[in-house]
C-alpha positions as a printed NumPy array, in Angstrom:
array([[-25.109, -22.444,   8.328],
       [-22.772, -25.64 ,   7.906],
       [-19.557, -22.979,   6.713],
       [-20.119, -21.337,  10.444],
       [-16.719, -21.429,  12.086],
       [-14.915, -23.727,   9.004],
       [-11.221, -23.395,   9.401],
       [-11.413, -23.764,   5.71 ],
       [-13.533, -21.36 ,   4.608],
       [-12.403, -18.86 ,   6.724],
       [ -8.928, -19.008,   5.968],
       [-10.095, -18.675,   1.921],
       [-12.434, -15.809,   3.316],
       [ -9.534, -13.773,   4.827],
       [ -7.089, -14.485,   1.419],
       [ -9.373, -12.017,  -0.302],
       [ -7.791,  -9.216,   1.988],
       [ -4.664, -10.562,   1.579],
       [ -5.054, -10.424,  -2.455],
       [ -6.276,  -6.901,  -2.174],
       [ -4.367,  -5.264,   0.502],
       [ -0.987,  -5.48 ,  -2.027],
       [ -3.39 ,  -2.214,  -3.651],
       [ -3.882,  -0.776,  -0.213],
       [ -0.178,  -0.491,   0.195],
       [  2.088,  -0.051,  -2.655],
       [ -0.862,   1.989,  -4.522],
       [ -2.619,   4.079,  -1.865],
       [ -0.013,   3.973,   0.48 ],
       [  3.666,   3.937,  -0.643],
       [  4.929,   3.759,  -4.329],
       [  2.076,   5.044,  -6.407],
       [  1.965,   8.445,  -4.087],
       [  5.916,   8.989,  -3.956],
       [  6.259,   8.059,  -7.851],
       [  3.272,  10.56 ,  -8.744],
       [  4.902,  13.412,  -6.149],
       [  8.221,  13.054,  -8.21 ],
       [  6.47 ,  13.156, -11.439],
       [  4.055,  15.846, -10.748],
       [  6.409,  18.225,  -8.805],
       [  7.216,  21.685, -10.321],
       [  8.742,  24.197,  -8.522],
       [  8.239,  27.027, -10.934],
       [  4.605,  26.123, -10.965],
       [  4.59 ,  25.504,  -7.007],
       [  3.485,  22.062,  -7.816],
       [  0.295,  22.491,  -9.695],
       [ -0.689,  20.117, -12.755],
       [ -3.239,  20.472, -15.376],
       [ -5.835,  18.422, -15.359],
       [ -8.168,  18.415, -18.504],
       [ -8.151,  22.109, -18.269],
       [ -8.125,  22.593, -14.896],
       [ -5.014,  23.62 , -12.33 ],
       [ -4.913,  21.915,  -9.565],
       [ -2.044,  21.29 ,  -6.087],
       [ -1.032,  17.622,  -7.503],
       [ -1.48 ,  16.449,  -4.21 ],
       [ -4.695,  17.829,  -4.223],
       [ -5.503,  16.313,  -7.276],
       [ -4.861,  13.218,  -5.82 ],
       [ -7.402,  13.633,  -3.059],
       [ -9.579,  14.798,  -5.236],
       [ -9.633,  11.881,  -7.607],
       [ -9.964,   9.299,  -4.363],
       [-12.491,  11.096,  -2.801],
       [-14.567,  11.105,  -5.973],
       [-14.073,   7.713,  -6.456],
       [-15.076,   6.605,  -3.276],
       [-18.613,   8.972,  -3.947],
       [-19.252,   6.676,  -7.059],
       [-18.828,   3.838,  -5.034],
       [-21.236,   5.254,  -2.107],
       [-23.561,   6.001,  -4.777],
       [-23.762,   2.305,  -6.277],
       [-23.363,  -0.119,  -3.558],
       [-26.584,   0.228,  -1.724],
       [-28.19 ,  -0.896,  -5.24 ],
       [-25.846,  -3.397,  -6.317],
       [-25.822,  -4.92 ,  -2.078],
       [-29.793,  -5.244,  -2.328],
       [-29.408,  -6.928,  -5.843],
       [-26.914,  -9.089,  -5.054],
       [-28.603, -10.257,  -1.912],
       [-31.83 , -10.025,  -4.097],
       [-30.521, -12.621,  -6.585],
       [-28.071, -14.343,  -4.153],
       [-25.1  , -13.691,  -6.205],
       [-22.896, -11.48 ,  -4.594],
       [-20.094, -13.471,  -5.274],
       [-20.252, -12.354,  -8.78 ],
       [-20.246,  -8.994,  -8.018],
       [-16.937,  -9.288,  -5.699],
       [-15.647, -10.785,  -9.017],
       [-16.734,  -7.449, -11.003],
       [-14.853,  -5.205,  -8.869],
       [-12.081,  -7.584,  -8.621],
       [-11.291,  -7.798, -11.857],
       [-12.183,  -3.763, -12.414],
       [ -9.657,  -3.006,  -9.535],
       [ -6.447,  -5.481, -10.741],
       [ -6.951,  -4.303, -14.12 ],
       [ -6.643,  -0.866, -13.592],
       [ -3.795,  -1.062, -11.481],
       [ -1.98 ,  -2.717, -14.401],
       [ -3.318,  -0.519, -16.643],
       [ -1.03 ,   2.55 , -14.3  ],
       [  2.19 ,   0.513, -15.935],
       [  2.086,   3.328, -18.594],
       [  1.879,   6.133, -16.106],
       [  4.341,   8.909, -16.731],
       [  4.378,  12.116, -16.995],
       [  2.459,  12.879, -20.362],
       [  0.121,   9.984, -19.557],
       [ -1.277,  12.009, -16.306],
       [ -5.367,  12.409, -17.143],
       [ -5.899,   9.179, -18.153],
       [ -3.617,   7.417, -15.451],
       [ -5.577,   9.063, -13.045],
       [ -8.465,   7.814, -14.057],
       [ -6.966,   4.61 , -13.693],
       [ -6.083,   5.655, -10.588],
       [ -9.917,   6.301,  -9.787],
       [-10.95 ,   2.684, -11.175],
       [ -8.58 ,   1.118,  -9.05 ],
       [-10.165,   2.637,  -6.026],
       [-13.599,   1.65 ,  -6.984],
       [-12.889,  -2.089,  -7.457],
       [-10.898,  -2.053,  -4.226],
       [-13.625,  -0.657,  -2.011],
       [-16.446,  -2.326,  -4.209],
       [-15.578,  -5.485,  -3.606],
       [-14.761,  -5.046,  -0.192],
       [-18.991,  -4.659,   0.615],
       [-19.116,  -8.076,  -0.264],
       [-16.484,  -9.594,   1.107],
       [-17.33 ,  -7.843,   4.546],
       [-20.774,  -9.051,   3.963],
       [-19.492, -12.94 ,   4.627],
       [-18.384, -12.041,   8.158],
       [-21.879, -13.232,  10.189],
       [-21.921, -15.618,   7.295],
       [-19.347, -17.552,   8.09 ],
       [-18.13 , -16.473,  12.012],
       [-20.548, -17.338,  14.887],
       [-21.247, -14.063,  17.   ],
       [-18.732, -15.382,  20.07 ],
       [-15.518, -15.67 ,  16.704],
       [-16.647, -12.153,  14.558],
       [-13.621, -10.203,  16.858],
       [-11.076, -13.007,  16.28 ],
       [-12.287, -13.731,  12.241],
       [-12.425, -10.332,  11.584],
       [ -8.73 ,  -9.827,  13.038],
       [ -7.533, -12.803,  11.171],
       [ -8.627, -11.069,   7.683],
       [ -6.815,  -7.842,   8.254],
       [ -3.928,  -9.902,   9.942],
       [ -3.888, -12.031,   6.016],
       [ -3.872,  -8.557,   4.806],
       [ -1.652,  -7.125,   6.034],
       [  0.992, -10.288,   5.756],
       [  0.308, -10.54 ,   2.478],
       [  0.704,  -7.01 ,   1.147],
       [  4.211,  -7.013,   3.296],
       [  5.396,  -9.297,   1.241],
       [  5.009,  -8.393,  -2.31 ],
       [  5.765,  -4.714,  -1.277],
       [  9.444,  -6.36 ,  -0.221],
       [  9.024,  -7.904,  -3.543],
       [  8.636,  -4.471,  -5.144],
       [ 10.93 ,  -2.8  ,  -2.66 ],
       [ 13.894,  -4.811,  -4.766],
       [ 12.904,  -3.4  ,  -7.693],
       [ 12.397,   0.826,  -6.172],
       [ 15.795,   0.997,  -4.223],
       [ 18.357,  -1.914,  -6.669],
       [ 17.166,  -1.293,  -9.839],
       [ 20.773,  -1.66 , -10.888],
       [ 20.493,  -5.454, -10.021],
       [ 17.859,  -6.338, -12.575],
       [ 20.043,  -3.962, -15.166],
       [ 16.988,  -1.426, -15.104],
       [ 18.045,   2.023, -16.532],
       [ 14.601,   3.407, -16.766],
       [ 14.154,   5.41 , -13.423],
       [  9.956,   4.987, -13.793],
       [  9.908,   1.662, -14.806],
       [ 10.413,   0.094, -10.893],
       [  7.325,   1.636,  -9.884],
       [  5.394,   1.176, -13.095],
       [  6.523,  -2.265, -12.793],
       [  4.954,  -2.294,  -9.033],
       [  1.944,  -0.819, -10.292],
       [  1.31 ,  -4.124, -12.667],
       [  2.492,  -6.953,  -9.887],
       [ -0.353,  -5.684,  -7.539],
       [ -2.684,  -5.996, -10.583],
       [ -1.377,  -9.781, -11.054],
       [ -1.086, -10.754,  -6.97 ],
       [ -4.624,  -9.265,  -6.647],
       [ -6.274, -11.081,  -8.9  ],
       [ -4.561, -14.513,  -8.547],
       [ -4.843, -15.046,  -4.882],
       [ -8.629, -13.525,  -5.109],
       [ -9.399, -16.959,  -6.961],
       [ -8.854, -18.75 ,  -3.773],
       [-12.203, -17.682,  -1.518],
       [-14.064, -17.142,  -5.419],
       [-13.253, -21.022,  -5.334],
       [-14.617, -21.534,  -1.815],
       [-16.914, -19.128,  -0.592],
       [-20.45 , -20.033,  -0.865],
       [-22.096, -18.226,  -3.397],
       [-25.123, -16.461,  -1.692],
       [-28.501, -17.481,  -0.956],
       [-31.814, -15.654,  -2.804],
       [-34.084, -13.608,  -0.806],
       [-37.027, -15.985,  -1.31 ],
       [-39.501, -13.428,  -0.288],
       [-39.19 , -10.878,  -2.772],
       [-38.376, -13.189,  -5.589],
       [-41.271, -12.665,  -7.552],
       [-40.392,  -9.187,  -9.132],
       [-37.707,  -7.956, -11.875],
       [-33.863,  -7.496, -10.842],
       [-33.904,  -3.934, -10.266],
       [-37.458,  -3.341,  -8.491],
       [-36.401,  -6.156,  -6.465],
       [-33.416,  -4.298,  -5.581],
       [-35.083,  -1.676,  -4.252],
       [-37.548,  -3.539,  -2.21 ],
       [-34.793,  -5.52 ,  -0.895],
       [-33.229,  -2.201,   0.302],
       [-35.927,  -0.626,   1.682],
       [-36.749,  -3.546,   3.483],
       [-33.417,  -3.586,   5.124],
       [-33.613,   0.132,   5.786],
       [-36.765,  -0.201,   7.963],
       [-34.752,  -2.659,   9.809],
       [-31.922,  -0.557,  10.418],
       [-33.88 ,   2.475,  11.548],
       [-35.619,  -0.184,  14.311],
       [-31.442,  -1.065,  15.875],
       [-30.754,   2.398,  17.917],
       [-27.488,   0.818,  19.025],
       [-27.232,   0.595,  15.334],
       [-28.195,   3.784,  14.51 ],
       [-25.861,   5.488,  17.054],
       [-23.118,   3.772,  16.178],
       [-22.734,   4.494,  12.652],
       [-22.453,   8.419,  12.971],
       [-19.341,   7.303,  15.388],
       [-18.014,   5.314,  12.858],
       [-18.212,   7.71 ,  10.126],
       [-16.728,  10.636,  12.04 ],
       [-13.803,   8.904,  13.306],
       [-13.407,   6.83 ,   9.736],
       [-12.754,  10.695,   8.57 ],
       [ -9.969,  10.777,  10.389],
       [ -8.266,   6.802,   9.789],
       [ -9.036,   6.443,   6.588],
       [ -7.665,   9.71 ,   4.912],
       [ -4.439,   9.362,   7.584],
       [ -3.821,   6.053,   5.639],
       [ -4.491,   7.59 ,   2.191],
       [ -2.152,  10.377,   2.742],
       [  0.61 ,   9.876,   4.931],
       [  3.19 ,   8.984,   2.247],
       [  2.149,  12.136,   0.165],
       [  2.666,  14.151,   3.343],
       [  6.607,  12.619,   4.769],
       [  7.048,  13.214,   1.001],
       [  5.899,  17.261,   0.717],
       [  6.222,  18.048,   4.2  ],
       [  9.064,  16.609,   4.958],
       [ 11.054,  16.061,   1.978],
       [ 11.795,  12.254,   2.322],
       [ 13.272,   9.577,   0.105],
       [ 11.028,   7.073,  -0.97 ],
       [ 13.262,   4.463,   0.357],
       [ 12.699,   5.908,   3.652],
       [  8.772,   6.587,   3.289],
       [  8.867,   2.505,   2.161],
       [ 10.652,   1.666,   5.135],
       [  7.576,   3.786,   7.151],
       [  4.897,   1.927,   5.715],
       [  6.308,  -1.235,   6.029],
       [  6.597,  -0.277,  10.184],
       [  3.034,   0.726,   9.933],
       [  1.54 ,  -2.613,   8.259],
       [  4.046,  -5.134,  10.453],
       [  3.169,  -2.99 ,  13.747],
       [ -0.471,  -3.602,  12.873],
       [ -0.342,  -7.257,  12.638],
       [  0.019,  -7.299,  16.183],
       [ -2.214,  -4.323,  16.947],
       [ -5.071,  -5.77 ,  15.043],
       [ -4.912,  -9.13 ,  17.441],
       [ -4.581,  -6.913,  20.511],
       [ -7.729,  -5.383,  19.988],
       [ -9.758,  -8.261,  19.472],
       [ -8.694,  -9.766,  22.697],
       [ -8.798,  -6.226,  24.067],
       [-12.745,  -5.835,  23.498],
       [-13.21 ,  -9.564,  24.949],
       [-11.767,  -7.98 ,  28.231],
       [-13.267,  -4.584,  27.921],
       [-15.824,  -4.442,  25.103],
       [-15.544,  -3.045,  21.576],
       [-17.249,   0.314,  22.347],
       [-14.821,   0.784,  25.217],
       [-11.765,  -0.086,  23.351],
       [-12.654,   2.067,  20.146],
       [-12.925,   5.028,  22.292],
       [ -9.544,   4.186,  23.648],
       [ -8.209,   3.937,  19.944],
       [ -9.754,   7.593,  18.898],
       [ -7.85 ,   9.058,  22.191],
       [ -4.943,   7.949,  20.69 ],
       [ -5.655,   9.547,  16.969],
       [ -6.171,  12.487,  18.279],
       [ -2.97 ,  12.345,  19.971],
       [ -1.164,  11.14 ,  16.657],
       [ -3.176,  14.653,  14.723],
       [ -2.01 ,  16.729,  16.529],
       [  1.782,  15.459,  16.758],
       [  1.785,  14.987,  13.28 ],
       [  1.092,  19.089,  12.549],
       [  4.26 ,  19.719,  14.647],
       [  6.247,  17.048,  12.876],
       [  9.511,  18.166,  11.464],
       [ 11.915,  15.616,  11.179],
       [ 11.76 ,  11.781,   9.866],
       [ 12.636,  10.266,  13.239],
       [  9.339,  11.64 ,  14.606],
       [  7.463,  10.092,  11.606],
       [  8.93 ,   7.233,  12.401],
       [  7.584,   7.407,  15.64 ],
       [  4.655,   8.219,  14.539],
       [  4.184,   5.57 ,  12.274],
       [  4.861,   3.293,  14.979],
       [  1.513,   4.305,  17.095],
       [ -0.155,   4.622,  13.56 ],
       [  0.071,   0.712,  13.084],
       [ -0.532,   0.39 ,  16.386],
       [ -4.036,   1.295,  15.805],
       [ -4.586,   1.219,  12.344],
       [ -5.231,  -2.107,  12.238],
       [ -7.481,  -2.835,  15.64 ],
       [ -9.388,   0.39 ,  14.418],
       [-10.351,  -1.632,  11.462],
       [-10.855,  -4.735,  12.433],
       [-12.772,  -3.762,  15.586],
       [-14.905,  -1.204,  13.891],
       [-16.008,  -4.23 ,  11.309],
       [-16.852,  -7.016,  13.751],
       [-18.769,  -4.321,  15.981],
       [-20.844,  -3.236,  13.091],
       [-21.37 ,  -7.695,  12.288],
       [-22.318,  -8.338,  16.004],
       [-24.931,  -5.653,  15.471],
       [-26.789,  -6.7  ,  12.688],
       [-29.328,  -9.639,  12.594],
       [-27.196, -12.791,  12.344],
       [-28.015, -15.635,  10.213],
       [-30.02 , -13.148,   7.273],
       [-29.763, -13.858,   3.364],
       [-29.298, -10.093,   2.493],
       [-25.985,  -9.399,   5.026],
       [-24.653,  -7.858,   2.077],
       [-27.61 ,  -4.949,   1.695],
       [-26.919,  -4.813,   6.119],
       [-23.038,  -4.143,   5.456],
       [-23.647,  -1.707,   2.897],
       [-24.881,   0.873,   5.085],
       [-21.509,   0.597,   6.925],
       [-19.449,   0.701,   3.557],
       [-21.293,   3.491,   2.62 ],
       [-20.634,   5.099,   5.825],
       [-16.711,   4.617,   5.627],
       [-16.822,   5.51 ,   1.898],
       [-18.686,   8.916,   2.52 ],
       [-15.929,   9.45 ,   5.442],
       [-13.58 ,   8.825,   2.851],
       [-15.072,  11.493,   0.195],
       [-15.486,  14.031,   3.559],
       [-11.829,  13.67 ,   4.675],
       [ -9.952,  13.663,   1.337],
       [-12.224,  16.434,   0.028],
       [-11.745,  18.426,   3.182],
       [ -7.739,  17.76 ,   3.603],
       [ -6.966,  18.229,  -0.311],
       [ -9.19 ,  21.531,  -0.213],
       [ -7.063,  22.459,   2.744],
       [ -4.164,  21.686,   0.92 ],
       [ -5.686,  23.361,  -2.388],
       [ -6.194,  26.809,  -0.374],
       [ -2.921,  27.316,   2.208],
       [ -0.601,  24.408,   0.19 ],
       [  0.24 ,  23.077,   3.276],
       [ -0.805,  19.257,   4.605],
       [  0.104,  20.535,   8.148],
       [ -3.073,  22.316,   8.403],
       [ -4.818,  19.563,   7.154],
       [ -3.848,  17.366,  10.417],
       [ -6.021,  19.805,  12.263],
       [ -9.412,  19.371,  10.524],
       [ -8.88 ,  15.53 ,  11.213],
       [ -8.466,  16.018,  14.772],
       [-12.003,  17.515,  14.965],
       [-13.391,  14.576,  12.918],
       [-11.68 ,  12.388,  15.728],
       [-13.029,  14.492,  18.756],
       [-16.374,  14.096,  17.262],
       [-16.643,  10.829,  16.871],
       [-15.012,   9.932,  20.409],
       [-18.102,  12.412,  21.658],
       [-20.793,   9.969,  19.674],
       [-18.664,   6.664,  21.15 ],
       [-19.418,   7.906,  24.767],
       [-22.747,   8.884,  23.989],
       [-23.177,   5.4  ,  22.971],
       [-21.472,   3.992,  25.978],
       [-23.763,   5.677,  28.252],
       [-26.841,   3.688,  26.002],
       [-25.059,   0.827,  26.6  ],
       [-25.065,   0.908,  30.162],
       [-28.584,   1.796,  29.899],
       [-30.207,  -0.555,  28.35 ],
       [-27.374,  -3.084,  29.632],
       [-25.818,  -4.532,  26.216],
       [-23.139,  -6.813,  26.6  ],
       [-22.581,  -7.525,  23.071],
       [-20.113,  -4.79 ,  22.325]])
């Protein structure tokens, strides 16, 4: 393919994760969940909120409402993948959940306190288009990286990412802790305000790879049917394929235990520094911020990491160190340790990522029309990890109100999946892959 290894169109590739990374950080990981702690919290209620007709921990609402979302998203992708790949138009669909995903975060600019049901819903929307569209942009990876670049490309998106949602967050950080230099008297209307610049930055820097991606090239062999039928062969087609990979096959039961663990750490770590630990929102900010500049660098050190040692080696490293950070985290008591904390978090957050992504793309037939129906199986996988780890860590939360005890069931998740990485190592050997 003539994009393979364009500066150009990999540099508009990775600008879609810096467009949607501004939701990844001030909605998922620091003002949304700090704004809807203060508004939620009730003492004489010991923090529960109604929720059309139902009690609920808010923070366990929370949870509740992500980890749902992410099932509706599980549940539709591995259609809408073989359709798009089907029709060749998966572009189109990263522009659905685009749009879905900066829309509802705008729409959370009327969030308060008697607003709370539908907000959250909202809330839910948001998630969708964020991890909706992110099939399909993952899906580009062997499209536009040669196998030898996948590491370094891969790095380079989360590294946009990551860059990119730094800065507006500084942007809304003036806003959160000076409101008193804009003249702003409304205490909710800094975050509210947040809430509808991530809308805007998503969706106008996401018009920079729509405008130069390729669009997606027709499966030509199963082009003779209707949409949806040809969905479905398109998927089961791709599912006899996977079940013929065992490296394949092996590694995705890794990747969805240990994607417990990471991906409800990132969801809920400003929730917990703020109801564990009592701690200002300037301060939690501050955290995150740590977290996504540490793992600009800690995203490039793993790529060159697993050119020296090999992915599979190096992501067992990583988990080692997650479990490490559970465990620490349940005996957490002041902010100087979560600061610590977040430190090592960034460390790994974003080679965890990164590396987990470009493993998955080096294992899957290269140079294939339906890559997007290929790199649905892994979204699915990390958005079923996401409905298993919030559901289990809010229902934690739910029965002993405490997020400490939480930290623990992630540290199984972890231990598991390090157990299925060195199972897979010892394959490797075996059969003598050098590819990861």
């Amino acid at each position: 393919m003539e994009t393979k290894n364009n500066k150009k169109t990999i540099r508009a590739w990775a600008f879609f994760d810096w467009a949607n990374s501004a939701y990844n950080l001030v909605i998922t990981s620091t003002i949304f969940p700090a704004y809807y702690v203060a508004i939620t919290a009730n003492d004489q209620n010991n923090n529960h909120v109604n929720f059309f007709g139902h009690s609920f921990v808010n923070t366990a609402l929370s949870d509740y409402t992500l980890a749902a979302a992410y099932l509706v998203v599980a549940l539709l992708l591995p259609i809408l993948t073989s359709i798009a790949d089907y029709r060749g138009n998966k572009k189109i669909f990263m522009q659905f959940f685009t749009w879905l995903g900066a829309a509802s975060c705008g729409m959370l600019y009327f969030f308060k306190a008697d607003t709370l049901e539908i907000s959250m819903l909202f809330f839910g929307l948001a998630a969708i288009g964020y991890s909706g569209g992110f099939v399909f942009y993952n899906s580009y990876l062997p499209e536009i990286a040669t196998l030898d670049m996948q590491d370094r490309v891969s790095a380079k998106g989360f590294t946009y990412g990551y860059i990119g949602s730094v800065i507006l967050q500084l942007i809304c950080f003036a806003f959160v802790l000076k409101p008193e230099w804009f003249g702003i008297v409304d205490k909710s209307f800094p975050a509210r305000l947040s809430f509808l610049l991530v809308g805007l930055w998503w969706i106008c820097f996401a018009y920079i790879p729509f405008t130069i991606l390729p669009k997606g090239s027709p499966n030509a062999n199963s082009h003779q049917t209707d949409l949806i039928r040809g969905g479905f062969i398109e998927l089961g087609k791709v599912w006899k394929q996977v079940k013929q990979m065992p490296v394949l096959k092996r590694y995705l039961p890794a990747f969805f235990f240990y994607s417990m663990g990471v991906q409800t750490i990132m969801l809920v770590a400003t929730s917990f520094g703020a109801k564990e630990l009592h701690m200002e929102t300037s301060s939690l900010i501050q955290i995150i911020l740590i977290i996504q500049l540490v793992a600009i660098g800690g995203a490039t050190l793993m790529s060159r990491l697993s050119e020296k040692y090999g992915n599979i080696q190096v992501l067992a490293g990583v988990v080692v160190i997650w479990i490490c950070t559970c465990i620490a985290a349940y005996f957490t008591t002041t902010s100087m340790q979560f600061y610590i904390l977040a430190i090592i978090v960034g460390l790994v957050m974003g080679g965890i990522q990164s590396l987990s992504r470009s493993t998955y793309s080096k294992l899957i037939p290269q140079d294939i029309p339906d890559s997007a129906s290929f790199f649905s199986f892994y979204d699915v996988t990390e958005k079923l990890a996401i409905v298993g780890g919030m559901f289990s860590f809010g229902l934690v939360d739910d029965i002993t109100n405490s997020m400490r005890n939480s930290t623990l069931v992630l540290t199984v998740y972890f231990i598991v999946g390090l157990i299925l990485l060195i199972s897979l190592l010892g394959y490797q050997r075996k059969v003598r892959l050098a590819i990861v």
